[in-house]
N, C-alpha and C positions, 0 to 999 in steps of 0.2 A: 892315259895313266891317272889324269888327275881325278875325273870321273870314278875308276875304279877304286880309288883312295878314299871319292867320296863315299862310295858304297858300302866299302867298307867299315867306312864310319859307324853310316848310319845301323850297322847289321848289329856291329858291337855294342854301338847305345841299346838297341832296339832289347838284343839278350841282355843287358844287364837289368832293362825294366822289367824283362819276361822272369829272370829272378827271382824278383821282387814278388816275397810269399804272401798271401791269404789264409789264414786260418780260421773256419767257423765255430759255432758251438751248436750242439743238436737241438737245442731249445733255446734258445737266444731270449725270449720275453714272456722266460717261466707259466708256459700254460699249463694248469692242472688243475685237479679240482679243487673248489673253494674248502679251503679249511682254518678254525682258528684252535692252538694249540693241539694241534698233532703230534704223538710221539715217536713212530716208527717211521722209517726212512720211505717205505711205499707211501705212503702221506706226501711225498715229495714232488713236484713235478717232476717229468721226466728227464734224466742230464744233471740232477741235484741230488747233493747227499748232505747232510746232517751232519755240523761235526760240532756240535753241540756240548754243554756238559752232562755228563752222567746226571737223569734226575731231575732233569730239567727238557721244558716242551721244546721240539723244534720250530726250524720259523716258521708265519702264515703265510698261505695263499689266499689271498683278497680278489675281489671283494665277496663278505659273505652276508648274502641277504638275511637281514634280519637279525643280522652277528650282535654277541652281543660286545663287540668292542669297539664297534659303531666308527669300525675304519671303510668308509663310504665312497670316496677316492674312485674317478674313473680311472682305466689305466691308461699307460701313455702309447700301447700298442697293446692289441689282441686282447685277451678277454681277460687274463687273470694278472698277475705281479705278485711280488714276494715282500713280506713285512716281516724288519725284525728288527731286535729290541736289545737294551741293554737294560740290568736290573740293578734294583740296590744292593744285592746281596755280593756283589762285585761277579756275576756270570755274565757273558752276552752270547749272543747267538753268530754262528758263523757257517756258510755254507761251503761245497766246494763244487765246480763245475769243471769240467773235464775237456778241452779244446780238442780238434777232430786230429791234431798233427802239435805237434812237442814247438816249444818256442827254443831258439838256439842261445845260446852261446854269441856275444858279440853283435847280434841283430837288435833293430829300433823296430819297436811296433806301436803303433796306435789304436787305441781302445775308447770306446763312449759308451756310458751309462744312463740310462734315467733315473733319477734320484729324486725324490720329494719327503717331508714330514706331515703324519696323518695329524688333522688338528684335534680328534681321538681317538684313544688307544687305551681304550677301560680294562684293565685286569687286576689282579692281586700282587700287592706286594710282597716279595720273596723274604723280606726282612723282617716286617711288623704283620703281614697276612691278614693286612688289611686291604680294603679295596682300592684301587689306583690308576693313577690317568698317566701313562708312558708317555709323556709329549716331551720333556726336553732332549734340546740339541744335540744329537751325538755324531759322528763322521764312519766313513764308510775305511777301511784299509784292505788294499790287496794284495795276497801273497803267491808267489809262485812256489812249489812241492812237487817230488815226484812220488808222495803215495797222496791218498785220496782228501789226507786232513793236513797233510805235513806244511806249516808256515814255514818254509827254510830263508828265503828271502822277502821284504819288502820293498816290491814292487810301484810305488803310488797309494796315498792316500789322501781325503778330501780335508777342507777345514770343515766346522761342524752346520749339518745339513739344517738349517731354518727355513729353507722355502717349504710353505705350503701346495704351491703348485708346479707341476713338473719341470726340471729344469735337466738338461743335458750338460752333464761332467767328462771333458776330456783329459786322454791323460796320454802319454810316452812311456813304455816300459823300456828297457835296457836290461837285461837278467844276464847275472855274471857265470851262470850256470844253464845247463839245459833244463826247464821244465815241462812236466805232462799233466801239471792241474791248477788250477786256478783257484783260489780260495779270497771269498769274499766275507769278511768279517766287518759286525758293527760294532763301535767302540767307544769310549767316552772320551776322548782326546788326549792332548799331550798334556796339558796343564791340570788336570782334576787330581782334586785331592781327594775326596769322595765318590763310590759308588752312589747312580742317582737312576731312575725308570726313565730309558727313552726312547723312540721309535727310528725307522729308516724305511721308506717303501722304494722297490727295486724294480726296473724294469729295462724292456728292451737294449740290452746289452747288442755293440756293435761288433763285426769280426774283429779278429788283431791283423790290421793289416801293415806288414813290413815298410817302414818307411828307411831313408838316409837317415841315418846317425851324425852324418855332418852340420845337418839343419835341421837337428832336433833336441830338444832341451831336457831331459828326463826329472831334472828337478823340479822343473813348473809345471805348476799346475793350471790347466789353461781355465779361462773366463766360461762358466756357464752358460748354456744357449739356452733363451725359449722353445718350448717345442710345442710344435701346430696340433689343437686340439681332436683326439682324436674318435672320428665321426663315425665309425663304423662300429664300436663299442655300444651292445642295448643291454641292460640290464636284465638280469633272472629273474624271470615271475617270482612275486614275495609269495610265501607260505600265509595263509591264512591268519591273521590277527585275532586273538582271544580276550582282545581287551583289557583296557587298564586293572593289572593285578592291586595289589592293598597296595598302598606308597610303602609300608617298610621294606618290600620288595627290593626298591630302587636307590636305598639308600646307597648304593655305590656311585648314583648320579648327582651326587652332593646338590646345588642348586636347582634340578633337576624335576624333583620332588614337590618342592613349590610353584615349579612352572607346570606340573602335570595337573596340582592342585586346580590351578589358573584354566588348564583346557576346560576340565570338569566343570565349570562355573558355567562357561560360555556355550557349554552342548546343554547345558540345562535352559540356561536364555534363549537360547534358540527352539527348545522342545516345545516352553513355555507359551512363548510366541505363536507357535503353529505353522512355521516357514512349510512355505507349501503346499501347506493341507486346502488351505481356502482359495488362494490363487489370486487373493486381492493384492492391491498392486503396494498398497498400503504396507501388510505384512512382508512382501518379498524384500520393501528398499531398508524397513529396518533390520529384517532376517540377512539381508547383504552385510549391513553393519558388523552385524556379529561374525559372517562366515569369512569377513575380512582380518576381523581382528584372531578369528580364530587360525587362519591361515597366516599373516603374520609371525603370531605367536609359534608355529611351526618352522618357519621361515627361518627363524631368528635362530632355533636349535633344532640342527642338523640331529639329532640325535633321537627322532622322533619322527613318526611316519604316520600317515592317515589311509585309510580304505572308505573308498565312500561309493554306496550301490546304490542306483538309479531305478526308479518304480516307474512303471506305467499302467497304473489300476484303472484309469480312465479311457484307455485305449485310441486316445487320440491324437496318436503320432506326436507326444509333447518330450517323450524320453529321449530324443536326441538334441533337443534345443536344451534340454534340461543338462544333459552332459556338458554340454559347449558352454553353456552359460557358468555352469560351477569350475569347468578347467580354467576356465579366465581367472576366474578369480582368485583359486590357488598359485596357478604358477604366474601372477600376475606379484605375488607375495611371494615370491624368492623361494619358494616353494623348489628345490631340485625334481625333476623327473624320478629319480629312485625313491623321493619319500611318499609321492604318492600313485594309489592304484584306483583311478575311477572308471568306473563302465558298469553291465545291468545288471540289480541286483542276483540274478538269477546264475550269473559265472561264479559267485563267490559261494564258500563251501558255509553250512550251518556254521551259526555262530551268534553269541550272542552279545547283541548292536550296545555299544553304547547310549544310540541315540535314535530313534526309528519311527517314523512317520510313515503316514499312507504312499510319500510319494519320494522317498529316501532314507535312507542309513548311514552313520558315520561309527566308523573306529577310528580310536587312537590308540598307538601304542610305540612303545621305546623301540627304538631299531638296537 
């Protein structure tokens, strides 16, 4: 008897955990194509809809090579992530995502996001339409709905997002009502008194899985996790570089302009020189000099990228020592993988070089 009592037990725990629901989402870490300032909803990954204001662009999908809003950010899974923004005009951007099965009534669910701040987010301001850098702090709020846009409950929201690098946000829903959509809106927080331009990048979103309500807090909001860099992400071939336009081009890169100036200085001292044309050993250690401070100076503003084509007019098997020797020294200088593109001259498409010798070519240009 006692035996059977136990059985019993364990049959009755066992279905209460079997219960215990799952809900996914059909795209869970917004893969779509790269786009920045999209208007129509097919712009959207797939599983996201625009609930946007009239008139105003929906959010990005990052990252976009060569974008010009120079949100460069790996993602924290699979290839793309979603960036969006609050303005000064007091709009912000808000998406809605659609769960595979309705959250209940009375049920605890668990949810995690990846959340990070792009450290640029160049666009225009909706106020003065002037040019603008979207980086302060704003926070993420989620609402449950049963149409596609409808905020009817707030569900969880973040305090406001400052990390730069990805960080995993948990949360506890509780919904006093049945919902069948999800809606993720950026916002400026509970204390502003002003509309102000600021970013939020989104990524790999966790299922909502059913936990006990007995040993769940819905009003805390739990501590941030690191989250493991992730290694399977390679970047899109950049498009061809056309070279540094006139600087009033760039006045949207405020400080930017002067450091563009700074590159130009240092491809001419290097032209000057003759880095590699003669192969003396003399010319290489100063032409080092320069290709340091030149990569440096890229280093230092992510906001800017280099293309550099390797020659071998000599044909004496020097073009692959010549590549290994210039990758040191770029990504030796903080240099990220997506700002630069080196290999033979002969992969990259007509263009005309900034800087071009018998035995290499460099571009610069604004990402």
């Amino acid at each position: 008897m006692k035996n059977l009592i136990t059985l019993f037990a364990c049959f009755f725990s066992f279905s209460l955990v079997a219960q215990m629901d799952t809900i996914y989402f059909d795209n869970p870490s917004f893969e779509g194509q790269p786009i920045e300032g999209g208007r129509l909803n097919q712009t959207m990954p797939i599983g996201v809809i625009d609930c946007g204001f009239d008139g105003q662009t929906a959010p990005d999908i990052h990252p976009v090579v060569g974008g010009n809003f120079s949100v460069n950010k790996f993602p924290a899974e699979g290839k793309t992530y979603l960036g969006m923004v609050v303005r000064d005009n007091d709009t912000w951007e808000q998406v809605s995502v659609r769960p595979t099965k309705s959250l209940k009534v009375g049920k605890c669910y668990s949810f995690s996001i990846a959340l990070a701040r792009s450290e640029f987010y160049y666009s225009q301001s909706q106020r003065t339409n002037e040019p603008a850098n979207f980086v302060t702090p704003c926070i993420l709020r989620i609402w449950g709905g049963n149409d596609p846009c409808d905020k009817n409950e707030l569900l969880g929201e973040t305090t406001s997002i400052r990390n730069t690098n990805w960080l995993e946000y948990s949360f506890i829903f509780n919904p006093t009502e049945r919902y069948s959509n999800i809606i993720l809106e950026a916002y400026y927080g509970k204390y502003t008194l002003l509309p102000f331009n600021g970013n939020i990048l989104l990524d790999d979103m966790s299922a909502l899985i059913e936990v006990d309500c007995q040993n769940a807090d819905p009003s805390k909001l739990m501590p941030a996790k690191e989250i493991e860099r992730n290694t399977s992400y390679k970047p899109q071939s950049k498009k061809k570089a056309i070279g540094i336009p006139h600087v009033d081009s760039y006045e949207q890169f405020g400080d930017a302009t002067e450091r563009l100036m700074n590159l130009k200085e240092i491809l001419f001292e290097l032209n000057e020189l003759g880095f590699f044309t003669k192969g003396s050993r003399e010319n290489n250690e100063e032409g080092e000099k320069i290709l340091n401070e030149l990569a440096n100076e890229i280093g230092v503003d992510k906001r800017f990228g280099i293309d550099v084509g390797i020659k071998n007019p000599d044909g004496k098997g020097l073009r692959a020592w010549r590549k290994k020797y210039l990758k040191n020294i770029f990504l030796d200088n903080r240099i990220n993988e997506y700002q630069l593109d080196l290999d033979k001259f002969s992969r990259f498409e007509k263009s005309a070089w900034q800087y071009e010798t018998k035995f290499m070519a460099i571009n610069i240009y604004a990402r």
